[in-house]
C-alpha angles and dihedrals in degrees: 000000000000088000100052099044088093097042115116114199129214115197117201122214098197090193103275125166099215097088100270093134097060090038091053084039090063095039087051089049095052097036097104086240092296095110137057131192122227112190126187125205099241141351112290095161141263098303098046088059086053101049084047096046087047097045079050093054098034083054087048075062095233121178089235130005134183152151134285116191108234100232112089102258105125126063126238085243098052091051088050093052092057115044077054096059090037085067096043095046097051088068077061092057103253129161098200146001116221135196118228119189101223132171097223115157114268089033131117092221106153111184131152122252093237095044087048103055090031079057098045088053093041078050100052100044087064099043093055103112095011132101114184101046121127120246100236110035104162100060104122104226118087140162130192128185108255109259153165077227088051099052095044085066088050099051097096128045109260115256093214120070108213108006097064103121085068088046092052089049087048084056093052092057089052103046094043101034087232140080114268105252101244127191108201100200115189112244115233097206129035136138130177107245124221115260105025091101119142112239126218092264095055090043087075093034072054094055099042081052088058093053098050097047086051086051084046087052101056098043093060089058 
């Protein structure tokens, strides 16, 4: 665990009433130093915790920070390998270092059949008229090299929900006048995990988010 020994976590308490914030509060006690909490005064949604624990991370004055989602997908291996290639890659100049679930041979990559073509379609919807987009935009582990560039995209709440991490990379564009140089690196492990389905409710929020990235995307042109 070379790789992680450096690493300096930043756990986010969206404002949850299921006990998350004691439970972040004892992580961060017994953490050695190596943690902090960052606890919001209500719910304001998936993308607002990750701006918050950013900003957090980007203020501790990292070389790269990022986001993790919360839910046990990704394996400890997976994170080692790449904080390790985020360090070597930023000699490269590169901007970010994202993961991609793909089913390439030799990897553990567990996805239902439904997410997986609901995600395909999601996918190519947003790539149609662009040509430096990821594959696999919505895996939920990201790191970007700790900037001046990276918190002016974080300056202002995101108006999407769940598909912030396009919209930040919408704002880059913008900002820079320049696509944000983007290393999509395969996951060797990943595996759907029981609970985190989309209802029929979220499904629409889910389409107005698609058009607005696409309008997003548009206007950084």
């Amino acid at each position: 665990m070379l790789a992680l020994e450096s690493v300096r976590w930043v756990f986010v308490d969206d404002g949850s009433r299921d006990g998350t914030r004691g439970f972040i509060d004892d992580l961060v006690e017994t953490s050695s130093g190596i943690a902090r909490a960052v606890h919001l005064d209500r719910n304001r949604g998936k993308a607002e915790a990750v701006r918050a624990g950013m900003l957090a991370a980007l203020d501790d004055g990292g070389r790269s920070v990022g986001f993790m989602d919360a839910d046990g997908a990704f394996a400890v291996g997976d994170v080692e390998r790449f904080v390790a290639l985020m360090s070597e890659k930023r000699a490269d100049d590169v901007d970010s270092l994202w993961s991609s679930r793909v089913a390439l041979a030799g990897r553990d990559i567990h996805r239902s059949d439904s997410r997986h073509y609901l995600g395909r379609l999601v996918a190519t919807v947003l790539t149609l008229g662009e040509e430096y987009l990821p594959y696999d935009t919505q895996s939920g582990f990201k790191l970007y090299v700790a900037d001046d560039r990276l918190r002016g995209c974080l300056d202002e709440p995101f108006s999407t929900r769940w598909m912030f991490d396009l919209e930040l990379y919408y704002r880059w564009r913008r900002l820079q006048g320049s696509p944000m140089r983007v290393w999509e690196e395969p996951l060797q492990s990943w595996r759907d995990v029981a609970g985190s389905k989309v209802t029929g409710r979220e499904s629409i929020r889910a389409i107005r988010e698609i058009a607005a990235v696409k309008r997003l995307q548009r206007s950084s042109r």
